[in-house]
TIPAFI-725217 format. One record per residue (C-alpha): x, y, z; residue in three letters. Coordinates in steps of 0.2 Angstrom, whole numbers, plus 5000, padded with zeros to 4 digits. Last residue first. Layout:
TIPAFI-725217
XYZala/...
***
This chain:
TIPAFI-725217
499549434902unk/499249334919unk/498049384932unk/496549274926unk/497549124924unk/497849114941unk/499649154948unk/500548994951unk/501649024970unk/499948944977unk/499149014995unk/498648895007unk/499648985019unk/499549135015unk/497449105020unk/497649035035unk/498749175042unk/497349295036unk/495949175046unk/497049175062unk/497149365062unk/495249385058unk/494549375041unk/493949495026unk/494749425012unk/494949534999unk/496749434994unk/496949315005unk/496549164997unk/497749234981unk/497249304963unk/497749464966unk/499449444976unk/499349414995unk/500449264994unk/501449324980unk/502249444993unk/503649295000unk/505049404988unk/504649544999unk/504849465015unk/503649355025unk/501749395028unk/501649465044unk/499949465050unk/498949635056unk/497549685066unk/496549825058unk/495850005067unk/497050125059unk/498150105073unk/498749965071unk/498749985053unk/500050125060unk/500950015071unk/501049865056unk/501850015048unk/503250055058unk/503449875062unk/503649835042unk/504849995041unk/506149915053unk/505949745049unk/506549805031unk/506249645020unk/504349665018unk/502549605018unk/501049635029unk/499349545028unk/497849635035unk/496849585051unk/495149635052unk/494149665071unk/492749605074unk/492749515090unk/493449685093unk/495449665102unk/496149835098unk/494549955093unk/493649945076unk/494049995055unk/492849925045unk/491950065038unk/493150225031unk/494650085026unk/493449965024unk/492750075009unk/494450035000unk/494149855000unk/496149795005unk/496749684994unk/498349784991unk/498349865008unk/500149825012unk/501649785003unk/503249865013unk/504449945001unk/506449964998unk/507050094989unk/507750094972unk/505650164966unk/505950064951unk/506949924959unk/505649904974unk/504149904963unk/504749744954unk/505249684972unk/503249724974unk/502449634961unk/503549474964unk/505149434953unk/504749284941unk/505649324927unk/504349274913unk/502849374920unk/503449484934unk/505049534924unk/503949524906unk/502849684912unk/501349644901unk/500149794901unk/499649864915unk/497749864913unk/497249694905unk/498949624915unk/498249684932unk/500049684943unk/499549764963unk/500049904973unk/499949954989unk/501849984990unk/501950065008unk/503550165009unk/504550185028unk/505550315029unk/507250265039unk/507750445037unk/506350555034unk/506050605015unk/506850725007unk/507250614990unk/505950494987unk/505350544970unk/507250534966unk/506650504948unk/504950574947unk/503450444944unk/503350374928unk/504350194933unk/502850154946unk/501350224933unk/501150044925unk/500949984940unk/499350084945unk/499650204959unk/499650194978unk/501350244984unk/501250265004unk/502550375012unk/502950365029unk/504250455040unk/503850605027unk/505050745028unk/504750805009unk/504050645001unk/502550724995unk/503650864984unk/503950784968unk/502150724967unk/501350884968unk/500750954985unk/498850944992unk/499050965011unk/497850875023unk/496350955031unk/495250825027unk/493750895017unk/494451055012unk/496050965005unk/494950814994unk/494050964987unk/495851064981unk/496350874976unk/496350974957unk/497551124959unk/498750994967unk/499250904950unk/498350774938unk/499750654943unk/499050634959unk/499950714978unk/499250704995unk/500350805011unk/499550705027unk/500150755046unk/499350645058unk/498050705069unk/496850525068unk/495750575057unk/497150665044unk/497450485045unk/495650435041unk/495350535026unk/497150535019unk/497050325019unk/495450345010unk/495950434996unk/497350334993unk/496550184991unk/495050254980unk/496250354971unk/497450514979unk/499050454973unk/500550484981unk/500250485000unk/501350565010unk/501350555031unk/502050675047unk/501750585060unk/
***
């Protein structure tokens, strides 16, 4: 499957590590440009491009930057991607470092329908309380007695199955977590958010979850 990943940070990072892994094809992008993922390249294989281009014929892009970089990234940045491209939004609100975004704060609209409207393409939220080591360490075979589940949010059934497959096949379990506008539950702040659990334990965890964002992750 052809794959792009725009933003080659821990998260990102990772994710081109084990994908190339697995045979898929992984073009990687950061906003410092592809002269400097030239080590990141050699390592796995995958294709350093510039942001602009990491869409080109992706079935899956994954965008994995800080918030506050969402509406900085190239208009159309999605423009040449597969048809029916499914984009994982990994991203997560941090006040301290975002600064305040008043549609999340006083509107209400979760972190990822926020990330929707300035992308103006529907996103799956996945791998936002993901450890980014256990991308590299905690990954096992289909039915492991210690096998991870990870929670999985989004309106577009299509995309969410695509890339429940590929967490699948990354080595987690996964949970479906509801649509967009259900993603609060695996916000910072939330049970399941760095929880380490089973299938059973992740459902658990949305469930007790609380619309009223802690303190902590409010500006």
């Amino acid at each position: 499957m052809k794959i792009g990943i725009i933003g080659a940070g821990n998260i990102g990072g990772n994710l081109t590590r084990r994908l190339t892994a697995l045979g898929h094809e992984v073009s990687v992008a950061n906003s410092r440009g592809p002269q400097t993922l030239t080590e990141l390249a050699r390592e796995t294989g995958a294709t350093p491009v510039t942001v602009g281009e990491a869409a080109r014929g992706a079935a899956v892009v994954v965008v994995t930057v800080p918030l506050k970089s969402v509406p900085d990234l190239p208009a159309g940045v999605l423009d040449g991607a597969a048809e029916g491209v499914a984009v994982i939004d990994t991203g997560n609100y941090y006040p301290q470092r975002d600064g305040r975004i008043a549609a999340i704060e006083d509107d209400g609209l979760t972190e990822s329908r926020w990330t929707e409207r300035q992308l103006g393409h529907a996103v799956t939220k996945a791998f936002n309380g993901t450890y980014a080591q256990d991308i590299l360490d905690r990954h096992r075979p289909e039915g492991a007695a210690d096998r991870i589940a990870l929670p999985v949010a989004g309106d577009d059934e299509a995309a969410k199955r695509t890339v429940r497959a590929l967490i699948g096949e990354l080595g987690f379990d996964t949970v479906d977590a509801g649509g967009i506008d259900d993603s609060w539950r695996q916000q910072p702040g939330s049970p399941v958010y760095g929880l380490r659990a089973d299938a059973d334990g992740v459902a658990k965890a949305l469930a007790e979850a609380s619309p009223e964002r802690p303190e902590d992750f409010r500006a």
